[in-house]
Backbone bond lengths (Angstrom), bond angles and torsions (degrees), N, CA, C in turn:
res aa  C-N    CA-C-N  psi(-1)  N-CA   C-N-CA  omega(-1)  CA-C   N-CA-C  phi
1 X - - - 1.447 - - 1.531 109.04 -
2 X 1.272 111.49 124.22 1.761 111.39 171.53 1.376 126.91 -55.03
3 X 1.455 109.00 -31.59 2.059 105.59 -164.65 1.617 71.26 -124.56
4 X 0.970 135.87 81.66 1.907 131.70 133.57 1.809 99.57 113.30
5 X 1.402 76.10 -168.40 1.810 79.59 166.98 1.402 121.02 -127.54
6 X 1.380 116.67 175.91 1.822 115.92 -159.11 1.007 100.23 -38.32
7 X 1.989 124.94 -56.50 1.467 120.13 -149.00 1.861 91.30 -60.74
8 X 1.159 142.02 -56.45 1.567 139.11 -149.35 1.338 92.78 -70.61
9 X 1.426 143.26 -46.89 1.119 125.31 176.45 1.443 125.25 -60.13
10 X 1.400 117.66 -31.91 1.626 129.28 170.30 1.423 98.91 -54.42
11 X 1.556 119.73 -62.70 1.228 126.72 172.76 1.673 113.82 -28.62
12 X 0.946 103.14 -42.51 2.127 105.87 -158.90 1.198 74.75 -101.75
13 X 1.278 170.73 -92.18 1.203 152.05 -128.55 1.870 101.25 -62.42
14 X 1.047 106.07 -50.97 1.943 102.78 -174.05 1.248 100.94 -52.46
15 X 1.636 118.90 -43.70 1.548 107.51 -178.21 1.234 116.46 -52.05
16 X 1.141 110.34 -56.47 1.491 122.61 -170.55 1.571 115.99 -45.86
17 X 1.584 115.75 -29.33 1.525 112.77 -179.54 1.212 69.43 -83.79
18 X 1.155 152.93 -90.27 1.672 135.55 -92.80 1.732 81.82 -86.52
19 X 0.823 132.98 -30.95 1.738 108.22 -171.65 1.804 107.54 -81.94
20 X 0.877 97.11 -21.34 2.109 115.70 -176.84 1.953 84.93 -69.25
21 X 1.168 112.70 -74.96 1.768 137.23 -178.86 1.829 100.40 -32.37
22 X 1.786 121.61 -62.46 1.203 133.21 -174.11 1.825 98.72 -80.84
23 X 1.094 163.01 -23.59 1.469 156.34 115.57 1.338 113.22 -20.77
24 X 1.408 134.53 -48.45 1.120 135.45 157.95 1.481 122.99 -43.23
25 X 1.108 119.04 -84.55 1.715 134.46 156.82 1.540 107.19 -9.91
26 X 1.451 107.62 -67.84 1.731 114.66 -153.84 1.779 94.20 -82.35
27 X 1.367 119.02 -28.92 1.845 118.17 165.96 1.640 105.98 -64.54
28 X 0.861 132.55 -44.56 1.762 133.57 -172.90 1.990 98.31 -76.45
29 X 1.286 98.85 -44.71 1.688 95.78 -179.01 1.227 122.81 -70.87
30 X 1.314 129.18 -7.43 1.503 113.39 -176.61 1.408 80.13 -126.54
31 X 1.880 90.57 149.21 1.525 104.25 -153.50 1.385 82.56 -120.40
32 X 1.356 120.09 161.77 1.236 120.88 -174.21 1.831 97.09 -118.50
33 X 1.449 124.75 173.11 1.234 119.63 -148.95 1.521 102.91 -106.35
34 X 1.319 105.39 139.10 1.512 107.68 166.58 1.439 118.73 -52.13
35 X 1.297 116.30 120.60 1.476 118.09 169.98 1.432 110.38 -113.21
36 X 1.537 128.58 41.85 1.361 131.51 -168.40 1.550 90.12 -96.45
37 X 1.681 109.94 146.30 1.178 121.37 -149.91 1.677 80.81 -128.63
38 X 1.622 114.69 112.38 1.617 105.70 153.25 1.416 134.50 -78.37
39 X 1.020 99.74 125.94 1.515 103.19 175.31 1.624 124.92 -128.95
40 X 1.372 112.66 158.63 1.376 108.38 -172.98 1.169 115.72 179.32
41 X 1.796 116.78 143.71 1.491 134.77 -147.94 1.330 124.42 -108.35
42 X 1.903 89.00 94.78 1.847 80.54 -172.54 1.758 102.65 -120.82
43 X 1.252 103.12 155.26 1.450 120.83 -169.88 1.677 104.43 43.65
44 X 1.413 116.11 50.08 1.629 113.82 176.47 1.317 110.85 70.48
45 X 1.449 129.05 -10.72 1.141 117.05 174.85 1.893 114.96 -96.31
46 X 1.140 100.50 145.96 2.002 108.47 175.05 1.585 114.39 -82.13
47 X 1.424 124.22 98.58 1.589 115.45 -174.70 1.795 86.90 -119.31
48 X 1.408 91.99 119.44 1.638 113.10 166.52 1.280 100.13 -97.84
49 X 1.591 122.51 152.78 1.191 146.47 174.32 2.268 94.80 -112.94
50 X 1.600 88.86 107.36 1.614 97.14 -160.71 1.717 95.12 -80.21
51 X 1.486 109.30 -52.29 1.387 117.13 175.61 1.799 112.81 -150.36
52 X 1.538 98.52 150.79 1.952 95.40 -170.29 1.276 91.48 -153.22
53 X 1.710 103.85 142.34 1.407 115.37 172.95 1.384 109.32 -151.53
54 X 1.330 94.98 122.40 2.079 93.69 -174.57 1.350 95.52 -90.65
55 X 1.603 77.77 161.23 1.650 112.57 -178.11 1.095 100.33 -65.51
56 X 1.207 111.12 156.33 1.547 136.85 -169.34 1.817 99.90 -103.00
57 X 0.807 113.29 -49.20 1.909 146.93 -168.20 1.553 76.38 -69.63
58 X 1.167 104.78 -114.39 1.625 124.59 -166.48 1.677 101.92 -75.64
59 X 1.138 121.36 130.64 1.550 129.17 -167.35 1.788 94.53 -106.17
60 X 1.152 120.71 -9.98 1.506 105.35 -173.22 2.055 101.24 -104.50
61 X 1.348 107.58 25.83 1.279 120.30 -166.67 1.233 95.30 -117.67
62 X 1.633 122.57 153.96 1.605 116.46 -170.68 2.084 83.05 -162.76
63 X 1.522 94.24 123.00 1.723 87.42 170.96 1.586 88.19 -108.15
64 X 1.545 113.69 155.94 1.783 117.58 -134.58 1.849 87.55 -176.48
65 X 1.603 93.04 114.09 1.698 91.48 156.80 1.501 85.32 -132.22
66 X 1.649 83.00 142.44 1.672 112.80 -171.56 1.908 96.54 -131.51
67 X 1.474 86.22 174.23 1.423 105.13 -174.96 1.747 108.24 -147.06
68 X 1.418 90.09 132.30 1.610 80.37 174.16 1.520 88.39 -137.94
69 X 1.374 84.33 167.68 1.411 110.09 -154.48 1.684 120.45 6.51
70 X 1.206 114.86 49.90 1.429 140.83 156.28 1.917 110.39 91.65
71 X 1.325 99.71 22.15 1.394 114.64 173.44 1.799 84.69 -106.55
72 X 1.825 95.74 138.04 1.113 115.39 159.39 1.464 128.39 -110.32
73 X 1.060 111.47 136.82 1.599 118.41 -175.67 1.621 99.90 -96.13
74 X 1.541 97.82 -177.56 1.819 104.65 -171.51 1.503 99.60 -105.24
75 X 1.430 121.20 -175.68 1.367 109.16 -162.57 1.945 94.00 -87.75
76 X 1.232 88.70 138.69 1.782 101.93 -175.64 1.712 101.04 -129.66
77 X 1.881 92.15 140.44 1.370 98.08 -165.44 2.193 85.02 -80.59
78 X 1.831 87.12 168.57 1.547 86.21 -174.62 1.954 89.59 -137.43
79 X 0.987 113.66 123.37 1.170 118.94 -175.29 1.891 112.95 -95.16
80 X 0.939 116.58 100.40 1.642 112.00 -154.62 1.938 94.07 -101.29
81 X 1.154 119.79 1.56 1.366 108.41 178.55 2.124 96.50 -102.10
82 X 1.103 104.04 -14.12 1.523 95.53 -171.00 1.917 102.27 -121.12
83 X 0.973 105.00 -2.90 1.411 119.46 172.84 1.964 106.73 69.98
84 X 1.589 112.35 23.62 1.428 83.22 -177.08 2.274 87.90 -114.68
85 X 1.157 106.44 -159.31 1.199 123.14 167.91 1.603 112.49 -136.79
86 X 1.621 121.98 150.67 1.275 139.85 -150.78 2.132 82.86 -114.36
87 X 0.661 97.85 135.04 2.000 116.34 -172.02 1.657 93.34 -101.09
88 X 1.210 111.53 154.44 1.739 125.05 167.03 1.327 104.47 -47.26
89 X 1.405 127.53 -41.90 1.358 133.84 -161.05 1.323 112.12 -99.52
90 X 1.288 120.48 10.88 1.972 136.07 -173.31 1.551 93.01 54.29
91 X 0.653 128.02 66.49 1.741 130.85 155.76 1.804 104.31 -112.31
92 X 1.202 108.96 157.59 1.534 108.26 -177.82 1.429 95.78 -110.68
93 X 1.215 116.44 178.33 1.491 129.73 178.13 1.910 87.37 -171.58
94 X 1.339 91.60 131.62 1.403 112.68 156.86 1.522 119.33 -74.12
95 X 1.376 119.33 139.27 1.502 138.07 167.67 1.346 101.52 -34.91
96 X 1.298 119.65 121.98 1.769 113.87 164.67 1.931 111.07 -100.96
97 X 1.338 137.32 171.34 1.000 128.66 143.10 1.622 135.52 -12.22
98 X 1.028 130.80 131.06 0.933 117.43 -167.39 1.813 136.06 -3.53
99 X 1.303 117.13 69.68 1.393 153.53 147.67 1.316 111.65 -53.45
100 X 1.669 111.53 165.68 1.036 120.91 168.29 1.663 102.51 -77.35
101 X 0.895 132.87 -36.40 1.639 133.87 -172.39 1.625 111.67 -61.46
102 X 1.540 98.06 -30.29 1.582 103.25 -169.44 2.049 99.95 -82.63
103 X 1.586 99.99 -36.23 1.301 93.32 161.74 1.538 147.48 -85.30
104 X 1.478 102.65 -5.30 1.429 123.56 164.06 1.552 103.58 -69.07
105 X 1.079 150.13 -77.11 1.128 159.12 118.30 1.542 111.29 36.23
106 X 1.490 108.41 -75.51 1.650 122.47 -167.87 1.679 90.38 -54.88
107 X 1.209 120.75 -59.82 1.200 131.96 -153.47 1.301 112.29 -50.67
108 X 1.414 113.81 -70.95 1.631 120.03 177.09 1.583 102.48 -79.69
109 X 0.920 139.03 39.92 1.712 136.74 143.70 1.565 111.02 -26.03
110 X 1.657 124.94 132.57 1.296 110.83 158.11 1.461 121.06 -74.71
């Protein structure tokens, strides 16, 4: 044999699956992230929930940028135990009728 003998070629061929085999594995194992966007239609209007992350501190707290009917707002705190929401500018606003707050809220219910 010119480049080695059988056993070194057996050798470089086993590598070759097991690194082809371990590329396989580590491509199927890392999961890439849900970017599914909820949305949903109340009183004719479209309010998407764009991105949400609860409080760690207070668990009935959710900071939440939403969109309705394809206007986006900035991320606004949503207070689901007192029913109002916290504005970019710290102003409060109470929960209205079907709102995004009333559906931030409905959604993650315990």
């Amino acid at each position: 044999m010119p480049n080695g003998t059988l056993r070194e070629q057996q050798a470089l061929i086993m590598i070759k699956y097991l690194v082809i085999l371990l590329l396989l594995i580590c491509s199927f194992s890392l999961a890439s992230p849900a970017w599914a966007i909820v949305c949903h239609n109340y009183d004719g209007q479209k309010i998407c929930i764009l991105s949400i992350k609860r409080s760690a501190k207070k668990y009935w707290e959710y900071r939440a940028a939403v969109s309705v009917d394809g206007m986006k707002t900035p991320v606004e705190i949503y207070n689901c135990r007192a029913k109002f929401k916290v504005n970019k500018d710290g102003s409060l606003a109470q929960f209205t009728e079907n709102s995004p707050g009333e559906m931030i809220c409905s959604f993650f219910k315990k």
